[in-house]
Each structure stands twice: as structure tokens, then as C-alpha cells.
N, C-alpha and C positions, 0 to 999 in steps of 0.2 A: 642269850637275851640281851647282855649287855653292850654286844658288837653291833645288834640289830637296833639297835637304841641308836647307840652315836653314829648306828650310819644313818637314818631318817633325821636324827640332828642337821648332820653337817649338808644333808641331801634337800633341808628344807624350802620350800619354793620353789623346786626342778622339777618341771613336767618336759613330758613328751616334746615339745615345743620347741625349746632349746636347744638352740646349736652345742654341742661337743665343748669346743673352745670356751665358750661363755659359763656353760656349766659347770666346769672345771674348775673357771675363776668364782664364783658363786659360792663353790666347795671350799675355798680356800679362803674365803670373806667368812664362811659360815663357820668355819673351823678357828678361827684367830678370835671370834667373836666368842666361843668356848672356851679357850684357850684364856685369856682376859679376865670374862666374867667367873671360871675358876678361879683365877689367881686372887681375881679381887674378894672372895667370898671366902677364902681362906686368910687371906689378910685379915679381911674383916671381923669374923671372927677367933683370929688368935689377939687384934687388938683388944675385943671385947673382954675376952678369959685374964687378960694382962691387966687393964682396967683403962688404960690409952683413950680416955672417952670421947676429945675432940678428934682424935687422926682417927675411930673407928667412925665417927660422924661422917669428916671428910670423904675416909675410902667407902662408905656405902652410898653417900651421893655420889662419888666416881661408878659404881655398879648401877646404882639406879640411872644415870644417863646413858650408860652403854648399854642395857635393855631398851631405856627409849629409844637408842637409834638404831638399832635391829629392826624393833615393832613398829616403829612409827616411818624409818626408810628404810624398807626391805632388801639387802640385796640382791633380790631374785628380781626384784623391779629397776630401784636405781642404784646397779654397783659401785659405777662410779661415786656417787656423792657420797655413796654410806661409808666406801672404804676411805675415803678424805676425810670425812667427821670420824669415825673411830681412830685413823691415825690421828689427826687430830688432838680427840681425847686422851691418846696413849702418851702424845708430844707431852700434854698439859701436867699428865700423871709423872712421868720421869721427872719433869722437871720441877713437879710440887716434892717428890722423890729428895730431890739433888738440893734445893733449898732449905728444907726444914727436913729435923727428923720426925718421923711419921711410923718410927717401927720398923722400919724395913735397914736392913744392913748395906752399908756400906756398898761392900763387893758385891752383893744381889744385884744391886741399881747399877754399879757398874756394869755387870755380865750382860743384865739386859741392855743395857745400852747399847753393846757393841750387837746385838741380834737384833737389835730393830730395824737397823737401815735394808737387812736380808728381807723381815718377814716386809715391808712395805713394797717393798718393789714386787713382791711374789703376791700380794693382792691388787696392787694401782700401778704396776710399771715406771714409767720412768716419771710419771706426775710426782708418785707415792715415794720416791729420795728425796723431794723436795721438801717433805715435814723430817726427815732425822739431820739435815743436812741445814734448817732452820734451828733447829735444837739443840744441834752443837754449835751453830753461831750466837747463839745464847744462854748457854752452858759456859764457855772456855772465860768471860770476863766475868762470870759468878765469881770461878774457881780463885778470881786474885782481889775480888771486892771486899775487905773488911768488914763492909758493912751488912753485910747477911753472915752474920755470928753463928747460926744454926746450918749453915751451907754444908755442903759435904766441901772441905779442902786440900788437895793434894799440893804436893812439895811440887820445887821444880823440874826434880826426872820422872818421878808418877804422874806426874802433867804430860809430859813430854811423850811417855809410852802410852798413856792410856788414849791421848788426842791424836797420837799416831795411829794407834791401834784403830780408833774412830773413824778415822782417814779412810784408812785400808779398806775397812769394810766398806765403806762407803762407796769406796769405788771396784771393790769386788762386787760389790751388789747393782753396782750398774753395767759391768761386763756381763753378769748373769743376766740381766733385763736384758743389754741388747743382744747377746746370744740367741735367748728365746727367742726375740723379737725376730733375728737370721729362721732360726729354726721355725718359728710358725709361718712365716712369709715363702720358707721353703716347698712346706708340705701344703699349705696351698695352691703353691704354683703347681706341684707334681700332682696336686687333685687336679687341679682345671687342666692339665695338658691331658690326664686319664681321660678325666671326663669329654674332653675334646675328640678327644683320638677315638674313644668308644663310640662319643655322634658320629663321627664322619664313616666309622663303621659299617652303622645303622643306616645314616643317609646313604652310602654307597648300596646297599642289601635294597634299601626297601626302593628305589630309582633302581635297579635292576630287577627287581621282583613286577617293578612296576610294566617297564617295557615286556618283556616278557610273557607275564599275565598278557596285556595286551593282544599282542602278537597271535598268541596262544589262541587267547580269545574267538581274533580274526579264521583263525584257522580253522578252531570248533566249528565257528558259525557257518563259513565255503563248505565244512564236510560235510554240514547236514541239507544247505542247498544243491549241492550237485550229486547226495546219494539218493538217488531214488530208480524206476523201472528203467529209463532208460540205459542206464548203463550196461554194460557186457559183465558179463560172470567176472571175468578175468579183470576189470575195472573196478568192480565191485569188491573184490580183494586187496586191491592196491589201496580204493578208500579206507576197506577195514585196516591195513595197515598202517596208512594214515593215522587214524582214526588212535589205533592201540597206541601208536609211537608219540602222541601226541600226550594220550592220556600218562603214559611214565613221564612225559617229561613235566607235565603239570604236579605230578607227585615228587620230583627231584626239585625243583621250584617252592615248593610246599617246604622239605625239609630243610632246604636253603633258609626260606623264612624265620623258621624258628627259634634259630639262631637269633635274630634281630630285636633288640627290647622293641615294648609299643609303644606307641603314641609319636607316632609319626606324622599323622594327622594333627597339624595345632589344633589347641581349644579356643574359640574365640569368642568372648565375652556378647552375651547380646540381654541387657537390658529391657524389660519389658515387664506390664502388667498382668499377673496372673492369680489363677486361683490354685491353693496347696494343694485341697485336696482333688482334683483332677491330675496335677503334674504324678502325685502317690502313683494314683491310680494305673498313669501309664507308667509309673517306671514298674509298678508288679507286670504289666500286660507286656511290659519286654522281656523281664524274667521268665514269663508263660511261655511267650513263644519261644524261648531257645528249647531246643530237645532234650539237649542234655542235664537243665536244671530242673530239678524234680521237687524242689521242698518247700512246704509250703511257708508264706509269709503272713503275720499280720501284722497290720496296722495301727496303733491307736494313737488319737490327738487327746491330749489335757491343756491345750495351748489357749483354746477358746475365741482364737483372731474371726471376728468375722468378716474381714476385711478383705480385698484382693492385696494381693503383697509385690511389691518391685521389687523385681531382680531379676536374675538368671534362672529360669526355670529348667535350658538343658543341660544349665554345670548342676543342678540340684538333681534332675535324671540320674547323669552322668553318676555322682557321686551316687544316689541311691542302689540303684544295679551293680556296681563295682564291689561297694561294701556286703550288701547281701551274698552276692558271688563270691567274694573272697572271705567270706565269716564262715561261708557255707561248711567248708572242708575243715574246721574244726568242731562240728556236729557231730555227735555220738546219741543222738538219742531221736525220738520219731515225733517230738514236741516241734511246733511251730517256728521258727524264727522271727522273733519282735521287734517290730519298727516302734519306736515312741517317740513324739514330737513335743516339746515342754517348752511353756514361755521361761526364761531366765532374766530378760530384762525387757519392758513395753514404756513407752512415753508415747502423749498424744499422736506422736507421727513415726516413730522408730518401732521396731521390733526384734530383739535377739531370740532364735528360739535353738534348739538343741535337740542332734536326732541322736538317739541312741539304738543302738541296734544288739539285739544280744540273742545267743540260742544256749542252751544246754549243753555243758561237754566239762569234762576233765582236763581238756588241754590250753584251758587258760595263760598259764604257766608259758607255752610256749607261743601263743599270740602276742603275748605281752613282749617275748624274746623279740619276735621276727620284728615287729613295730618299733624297737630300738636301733636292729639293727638299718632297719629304712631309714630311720634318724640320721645313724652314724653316713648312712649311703655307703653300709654293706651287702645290703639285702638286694639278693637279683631285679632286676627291676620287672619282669615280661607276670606280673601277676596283677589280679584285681585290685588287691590292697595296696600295692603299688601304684597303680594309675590314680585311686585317688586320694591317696596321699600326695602326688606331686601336685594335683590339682587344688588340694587346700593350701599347699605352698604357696602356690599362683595367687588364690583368696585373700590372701592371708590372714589364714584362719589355720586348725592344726587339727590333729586326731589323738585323744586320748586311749589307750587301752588298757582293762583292770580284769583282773582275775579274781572271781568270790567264790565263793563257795558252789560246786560243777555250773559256774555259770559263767563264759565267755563276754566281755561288752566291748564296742567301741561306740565312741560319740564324740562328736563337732559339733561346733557351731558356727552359725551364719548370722549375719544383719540386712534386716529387709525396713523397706520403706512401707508403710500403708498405704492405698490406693483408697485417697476419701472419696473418689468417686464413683466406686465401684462395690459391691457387696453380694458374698456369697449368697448364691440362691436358698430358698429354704426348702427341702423336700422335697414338697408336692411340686413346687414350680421343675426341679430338677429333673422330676419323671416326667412330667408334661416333654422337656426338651428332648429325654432322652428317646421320647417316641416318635420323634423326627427322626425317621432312619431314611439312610440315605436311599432314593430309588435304585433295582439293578440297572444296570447298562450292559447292553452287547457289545464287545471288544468291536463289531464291524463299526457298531454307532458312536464311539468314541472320541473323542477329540485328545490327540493325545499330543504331548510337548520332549521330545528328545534335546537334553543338553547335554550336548558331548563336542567337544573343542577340536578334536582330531577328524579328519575330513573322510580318511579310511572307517573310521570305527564309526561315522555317521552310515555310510554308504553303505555298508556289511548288513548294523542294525535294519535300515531300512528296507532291504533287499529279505532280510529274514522276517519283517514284521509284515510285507508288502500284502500277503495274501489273507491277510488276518486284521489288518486293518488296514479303512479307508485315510482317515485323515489324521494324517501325523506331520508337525512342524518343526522345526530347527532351531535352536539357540546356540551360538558358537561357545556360551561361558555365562556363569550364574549372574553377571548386570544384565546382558542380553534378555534371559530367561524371567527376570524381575519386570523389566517393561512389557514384554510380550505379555506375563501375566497379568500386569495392570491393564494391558489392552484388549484380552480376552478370557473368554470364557475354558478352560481346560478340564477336561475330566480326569485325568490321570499325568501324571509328571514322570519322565526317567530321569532321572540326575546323575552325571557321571560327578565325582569327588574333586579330583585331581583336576584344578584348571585354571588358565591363565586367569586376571583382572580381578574375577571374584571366585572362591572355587563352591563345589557344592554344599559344603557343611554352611556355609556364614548364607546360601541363597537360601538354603532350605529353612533355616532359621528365622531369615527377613520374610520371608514367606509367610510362618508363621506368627510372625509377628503380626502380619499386615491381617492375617485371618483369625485375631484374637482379638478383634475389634468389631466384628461382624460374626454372622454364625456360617460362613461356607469353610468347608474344608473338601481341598483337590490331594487324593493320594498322590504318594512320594514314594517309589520305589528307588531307593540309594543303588547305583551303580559303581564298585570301584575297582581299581587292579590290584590294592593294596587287601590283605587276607590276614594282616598280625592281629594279634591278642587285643581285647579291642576293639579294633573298630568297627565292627557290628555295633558293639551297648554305643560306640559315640555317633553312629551314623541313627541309628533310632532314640537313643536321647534328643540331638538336635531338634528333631519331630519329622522326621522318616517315617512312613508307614511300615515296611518292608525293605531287605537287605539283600543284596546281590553281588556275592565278584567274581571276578573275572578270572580264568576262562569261564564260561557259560554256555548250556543247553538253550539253544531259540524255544525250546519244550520248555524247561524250567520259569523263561523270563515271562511266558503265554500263559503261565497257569498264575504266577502273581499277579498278573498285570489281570484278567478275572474274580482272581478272590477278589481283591478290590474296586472291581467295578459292581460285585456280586451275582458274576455269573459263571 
């Protein structure tokens, strides 16, 4: 009980947030700050038992200021200032120490003395010698001043050793600063070279996955053009051939993959008016549509914004699918998983609000591990929680996680702007819209917009789509495909991902932008050769209708491109 005490002591103000390094130093502000406020409360009260009535006065205004500067400058907030004012105070204490007696021996005040210039440097570095290093240059002409008669005074060779002794440390404790100083400077280098050497990894995997897919692709698509009646039995073999050799190699490609963390696809910030609860809405309908996730989600607002909100609605996607996804797999029980959305801070035009998400389980305990160890950036990165963890880095913003009683939780926060000009529907109006469904269309009647940069991979699609639809148009790359949109009318979008000038994810999104202003909305079926973890939730976050990669069934790409036209 009493381990777990001083460790929430010394751990005071450290959340999830906090880099390693910084909370370390935190630990060691927080623990000096204990270390003091003991000393001085034993002082204080052996002056008091003594009956020493002004020096227990003095030493408990020395404790009451070194509480205020804990509580009133945190060092979980400003380390630096607070460990400067507590050395500081410690300067003022030795040296009221070394001038008058005050109760305290002799040899004590000595002892401390020579251990102060250690513990300074180990909370403020090489700032923090610069108060014991003032204190012995105002110490050493006490020691020979007559005129402070209550001084502490040492002869000529007790002067001599103990001012040496003073010395020494003083410059032992600045070899020990810049030592660390070697030693942290080190092991960040050899993170960023890891961390380098692991991208160019990943980069090298997923630009080889990329071509590949591709290719692959191309390949799928010629075998299902040229297999049909015409062919000879004996032709017909060779395709199935084809056909098999093609499929292992898209499974050896696949395994290749997995190896590769995600997010190889940047996130690119897009700024924009929206409404909360619509963005919810579609991030449960991305969770719907994967196959694989099965569990149900609910929702609830206490937030009460009626407001439309500025910001990012597809890092708010992003983030919502990632987290429910990756909370999922510590669920043990058949209860719901909760989204909660709560104001935390609102002024006229600002809004902070806080989503917590929690489900039922026993294995809090070890959620709360893995979330450290992403901190520390030990934790594998190729996971949901992963992904958006590094994206509230990018925010910067953070994710808590707490384990209670069988109940699991993570939550963040965000800051949105209010949209005064804009105001959630109420209700009745909302059904009214919702009864605007879109008319079906036949794939012949279609207007459809292929963006794909590659002149092969335009050629193929089009040769596979030829018999199936009439009117299909070109864009070489997502600016191309933005003007053509402002200049016409499109039923249905294919977006390839990967592409020069603008690529799909930042078109799909201006896209969306530009249709969050009006009420049309043209399906977006995302096209990409990339298949890692991911980025499906970031191509339908964006506001993708539907997901696709590469290689590809011309069956497969015919049957989304109808759901969405609704036929």
C-alpha cells in the first residue's frame, strides 16, 4: 500500500501524453519535491517539541512556499520554471542554514551541501548548477565575515577541504549532466536511424506491392477478356493456368504485405463544415460494412452542440472506426460497445468535446499495457489502436486509457470551431431529407468518371467496362478529376489512390467538401493497389462510398459500381 502511494506521488501529473524522457524528468522534480517537503516537516516539528519558536516559524514558511510551488507551478506542466524556483528555495534554505542557527547541525548543512549540486543537475541540467554554484559564491565570504556572529565558521583547512570538496562535486555533477546529455542525444539518434531504416522498409514493401498489385491487376482483367467461347479447349487450359498462377502469386504478394506497418497512405488534413452526428453515423456504416466486424456499437451525445462544427470530419472517421476496431478485441462479454461524446470545454465560438469509447472485459489491465507501450513506440505499429494513436499525435491531441472495474475505456479529445451559420436540422426536417433517395440508375445509363494516372491501367479498365457501360470519361490525377467534376454532371466516380499532382484520398475529400455545401452526392468507389491494414477504414473515412484493390474481378468492380447506382 505504501509503495503504491509513493508511486502515484512521485507519478503525479503523468498521463499517457508524455514522452518517456520528460516524464522521467517530472519523476525526479516530483520526488525532490517529497524528499524537501519531508525534511522540512521533520524539522519543523522537532523545532516545535524543542520549543525553537522563530526557526519552527521560519522552517514552516520554507514548507508552505515549497507546497505553493508544486500547486501553483506544476511540474507536469512547467518543469522547467518549477525546478528553478524549488532550487531556488533550497539555495535560500541552505544558506539561511549556514547564516543563523536554526536547529540544524552543523555537519547536516554541510552534507547537504555537497549533495545539492548532484540532485540539481538530475532535475534542471546544466541551468540547475547554476543555483549551487551561486551559493557557494555566497557562502565561501560568509565563512570569513565577523560580522554574521551566528554564521557557521570553519578554520582555514576545514575551509579549504570542505570548498574543495564543493568544487569537486560541482564539477562531478556537471560531467554527469553532460554524460546524460551524450547519452540521450545518442539514443535518439539510434531511434531516428530505427525509425528510418523501418520507413524505408515499409516504403520499399508497399511501392513493390504497389507495382505488382498493379500488374497483377492488368493481368486479372486480359484473362477475363480473352476467356470466353472462342477459345480451343487447349487455350482454355492455358488461361486456367494463367488464371491459377496468377491467383498464388497475388497470395504470395498478400503475405509479403503483412509484414509492412500501415499507413502508408498520408492523412491529409481537410478542414471543413460539418454536422457530428452524420460523420457518427457513417463511421458505424463503415464498421457495418466490413464482414468481419460483428459487434454492435452505440452511440450517445450529452454534448448538446447544436451547432455544425469545423474541422476534420474524415481524421474524426478515421479515428472513430480505428478505435472501435481496436477496443473490439478486448471484449469478453455480448454487451454493446459505447461511444460517448461529452462537452469538456464550450465558449461562444470554440468547442472541446471528448469521445470515450468503452465495452465490457477483464482485460483492461492489459489495454492499458499495450497504450504505454505505443507511448514508449514499442508496441507493433500494423494495429487499429496504432493507427490512431499516431494520428492524434499528428492532432495533437493524445489518448487516454483506464481500466475500472470489468470495464475497458479509451478517450480523446478534440477542438472544433462552431459554424454560426449553420444549425443542425431538427427531426422532422431530417426525415423529410432522408426521403430523398437517390433514383436507381442502369450501369448502361450512367455517366461515369475513371481517375487513374496510368495510361495501361486506364486502357484495360475501359476495354473491361466497354460492354457494360456507355459513357465513361478520363481524368489523368485527382486536380484533373476536381475540374471535370465542377464541369459536369457524374453519376458514379472510380478513384484510383496512388497518383501524381493530387492523389485520390485529398480529391475525394475536396469532393466532398465541395458536396457539403449543397445536397448532391456522386458515389466514390476508392480504387487502390495498396491492401495494408487500413486502408480501407482511411479510403471510406475520406468519404469513399465503397473500397476496392487491386488485383480485381471486372465481376467484382460491376457489382459495386450497381449497388451504388441501385441497380
Amino acid at each position: 500500500m505504501f509503495a503504491g502511494l509513493l508511486q502515484r506521488i512521485i507519478s503525479y501529473g503523468i498521463n499517457d501524453q508524455k514522452e518517456e524522457f520528460l516524464a522521467n524528468r517530472i519523476r525526479r522534480i516530483n520526488l525532490y519535491h517529497l524528499i524537501l517537503v519531508i525534511l522540512l516537516s521533520i524539522s519543523f516539528l522537532w523545532l516545535l517539541i524543542t520549543g525553537a519558536t522563530r526557526p519552527a516559524l521560519l522552517t514552516g514558511a520554507f514548507l508552505l512556499v515549497a507546497a505553493a510551488i508544486f500547486f501553483v507551478v506544476p511540474p507536469s506542466r512547467y518543469a522547467d520554471l518549477n525546478s528553478m524556483l524549488i532550487l531556488g528555495l533550497t539555495g535560500v534554505l541552505f544558506l539561511t542554514g549556514y547564516l543563523f542557527d536554526v536547529g540544524i547541525s552543523g555537519p547536516l548543512t554541510m552534507s547537504l551541501y555537497l549533495l545539492f549540486p548532484l540532485a540539481a543537475v538530475s532535475i534542471n541540467g546544466r541551468h540547475g548548477i547554476l543555483v549551487p554554484v551561486f551559493l557557494g559564491i555566497l557562502t565561501l565570504p560568509v565563512n570569513f565575515l565577523p560580522v554574521f556572529g551566528r554564521a557557521i565558521h570553519l578554520n582555514a583547512y576545514n575551509t579549504v577541504v570542505f570548498f574543495s570538496l564543493y568544487t569537486l562535486m560541482i564539477l562531478i555533477s556537471i560531467f554527469v549532466e553532460r554524460s546524460n546529455r551524450k547519452l540521450v542525444a545518442g539514443l535518439k539518434e539510434s531511434r531516428n536511424l530505427y525509425e528510418t531504416q523501418v520507413y524505408q522498409k515499409d516504403d520499399f514493401i508497399s511501392k513493390l506491392s504497389h507495382r505488382l498489385r498493379t500488374s497483377l491487376s492488368n493481368i486479372t482483367l486480359i484473362n477475363h477478356l480473352v476467356h470466353d467461347s472462342r477459345l480451343s479447349s487447349e487455350q482454355k487450359e492455358l488461361m486456367e493456368t494463367l488464371r491459377a498462377s496468377t491467383n498464388n502469386l497475388i497470395e504470395d504478394v498478400n503475405n509479403i504485405v503483412e509484414i509492412a506497418s500501415p499507413g502508408i497512405i498520408d492523412f491529409k488534413k481537410s478542414i471543413i463544415s460539418f454536422d457530428l452526428d452524420r460523420v457518427l453515423d457513417e463511421a458505424v456504416r463503415i464498421l457495418r460494412s466490413d464482414q468481419t466486424f460483428k459487434e454492435k456499437v452505440t452511440v450517445e451525445r450529452t454534448d448538446s452542440i447544436r451547432h455544425f462544427l469545423i474541422g476534420d470530419p474524415s481524421l474524426l472517421r478515421n479515428l472513430v472506426v480505428n478505435l472501435i476496431k481496436g477496443l473490439s478485441i478486448y471484449k469478453n462479454s455480448r454487451a454493446p460497445l459505447m461511444v460517448v461524446i461529452e462537452n469538456l470545454r464550450e465558449t461562444p465560438s470554440q468547442v472541446r468535446l471528448e469521445f470515450s469509447f468503452s465495452v465490457e472485459s477483464d482485460l483492461g489491465e492489459d489495454l492499458v499495457i499495450y497504450m504505454n507501450t505505443l507511448k514508449r513506440g514499442n508496441a507493433p505499429a500494423s494495429s487499429h489502436l496504432a493507427t490512431a494513436y499516431n494520428l492524434l499525435l499528428e492532432s495533437e491531441s493524445g489518448i487516454s486509457a483506464i481500466d475500472t472495474v470489468h470495464h475497458a475505456t479509451l478517450s480523446f479529445f478534440l477542438d472544433f470551431t462552431k459554424d454560426p451559420t449553420r444549425v443542425v436540422m431538427e427531426p422532422d426536417a431530417g426525415k423529410e431529407a432522408v426521403a430523398e433517395v437517390r433514383k436507381p440508375l442502369a450501369l448502361k445509363e450512367a455517366r461515369i468518371l475513371l481517375v487513374e494516372d496510368n495510361e495501361i491501367n486506364q486502357k484495360i479498365v475501359l476495354l473491361s467496362l466497354s460492354s457494360k457501360v456507355k459513357q465513361i470519361e478520363v481524368a489523368a490525377n485527382g486536380e484533373i478529376a476536381l475540374q471535370m467534376h465542377d464541369q459536369n454532371q457524374y453519376d458514379l466516380i472510380l478513384m484510383d489512390i496512388q497518383m501524381p499532382v493530387m492523389d485520390g484520398l485529398t480529391a475525394t475529400k475536396k469532393i466532398r467538401e465541395i458536396e457539403s455545401k449543397g445536397d448532391t452526392h456522386v458515389p466514390i468507389i476508392a480504387i487502390t493497389a495498396y491492401a495494408l491494414t487500413g486502408d480501407r477504414d482511411s479510403c471510406l473515412a475520406a468519404g469513399a462510398d465503397d473500397y476496392l484493390s487491386k488485383p480485381f474481378q471486372a465481376e467484382e468492380l460491376i457489382k459495386k459500381m450497381k449497388d451504388l447506382l441501385g441497380r
